[in-house]
C-alpha positions as CSV (number, residue, x, y, z in Angstrom):
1,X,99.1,76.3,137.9
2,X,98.1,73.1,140.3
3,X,96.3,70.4,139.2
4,X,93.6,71.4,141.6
5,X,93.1,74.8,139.0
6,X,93.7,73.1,135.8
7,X,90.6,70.5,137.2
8,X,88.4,73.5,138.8
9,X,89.3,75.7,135.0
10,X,88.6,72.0,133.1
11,X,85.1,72.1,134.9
12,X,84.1,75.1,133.9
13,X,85.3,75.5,130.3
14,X,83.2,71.9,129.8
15,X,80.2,72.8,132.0
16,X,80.6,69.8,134.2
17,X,81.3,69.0,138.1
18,X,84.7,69.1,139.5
19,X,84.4,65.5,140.4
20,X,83.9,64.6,137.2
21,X,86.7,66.8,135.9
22,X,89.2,65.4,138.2
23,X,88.5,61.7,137.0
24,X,88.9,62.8,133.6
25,X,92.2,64.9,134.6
26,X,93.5,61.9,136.3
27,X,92.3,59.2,133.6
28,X,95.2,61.5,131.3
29,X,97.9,61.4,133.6
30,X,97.3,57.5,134.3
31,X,97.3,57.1,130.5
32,X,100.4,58.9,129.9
33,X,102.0,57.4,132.6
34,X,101.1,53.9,131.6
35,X,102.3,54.1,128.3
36,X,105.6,55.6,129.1
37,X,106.3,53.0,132.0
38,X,106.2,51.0,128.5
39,X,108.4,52.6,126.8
40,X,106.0,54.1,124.6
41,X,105.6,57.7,123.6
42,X,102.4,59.8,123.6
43,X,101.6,63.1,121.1
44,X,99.7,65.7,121.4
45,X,99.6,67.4,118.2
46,X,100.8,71.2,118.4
47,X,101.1,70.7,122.1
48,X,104.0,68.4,122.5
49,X,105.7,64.8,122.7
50,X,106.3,63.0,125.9
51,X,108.8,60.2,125.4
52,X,111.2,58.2,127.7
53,X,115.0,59.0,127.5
54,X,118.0,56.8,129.0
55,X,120.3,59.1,130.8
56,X,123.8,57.2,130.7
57,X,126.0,56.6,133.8
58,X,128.2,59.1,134.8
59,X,130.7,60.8,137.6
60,X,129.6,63.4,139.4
61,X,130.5,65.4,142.8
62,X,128.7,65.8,145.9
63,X,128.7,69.6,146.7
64,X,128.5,68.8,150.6
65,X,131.9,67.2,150.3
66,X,133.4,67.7,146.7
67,X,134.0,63.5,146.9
68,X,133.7,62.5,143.6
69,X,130.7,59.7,143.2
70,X,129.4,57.4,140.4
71,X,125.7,58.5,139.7
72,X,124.3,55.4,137.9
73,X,122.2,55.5,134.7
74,X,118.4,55.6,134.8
75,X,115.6,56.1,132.6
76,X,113.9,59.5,133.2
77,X,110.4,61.0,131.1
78,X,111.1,64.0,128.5
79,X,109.3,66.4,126.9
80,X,109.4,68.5,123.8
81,X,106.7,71.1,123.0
82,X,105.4,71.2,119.8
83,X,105.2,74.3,117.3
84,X,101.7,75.6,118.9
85,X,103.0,75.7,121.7
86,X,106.7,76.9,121.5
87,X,104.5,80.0,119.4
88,X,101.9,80.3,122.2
89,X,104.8,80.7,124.8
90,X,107.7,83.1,123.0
C-alpha cells in the first residue's frame, strides 16, 4: 500500500478531502521523524514502537569483489509491532 492509498483510504474512512488527509498523513510522518532524529521513541499502543537503534561497526565483503571492507557504525530507525498487530497479521 503507497502513501498515496493510505491518504485517498484515510479520506474516505473520515469523510474529508484528500488534501486535507495528506497534511494530516504527513503531519505523522514529520512527528515521528522528529522525535526519532532526537533520539526519542514514539508508541502506538497495540500497533507498535518506533525507536532508534545503534548498529555497531563491523567487517563486511563486497560481493562485486569479495575485498573485505570496514562498514562503519550508524544509527538506523526500528520497529517492533505490538500484540494487536502481531495478532492482526499471523
Amino acid at each position: 500500500m503507497s502513501k498515496d492509498e493510505i491518504i485517498s483510504k484515510a479520506a474516505a474512512d473520515a469523510d474529508i478531502s484528500k488534501a486535507a488527509a495528506g497534511s494530516v498523513i504527513g503531519s505523522v510522518i514529520d512527528s515521528i521523524t522528529g522525535a526519532l532524529a532526537k533520539g526519542d521513541k514514539v508508541s502506538f499502543v497495540g500497533f507498535g514502537t518506533f525507536s532508534v537503534w545503534q548498529r555497531a561497526a563491523r567487517t563486511g565483503k563486497n560481493p562485486r569483489t569479495g575485498a573485505t571492507i570496514q562498514i562503519p557504525a550508524t544509527i538506523v530507525p526500528k520497529f517492533k509491532a505490538g500484540k494487536s498487530l502481531k495478532e492482526a497479521v499471523s
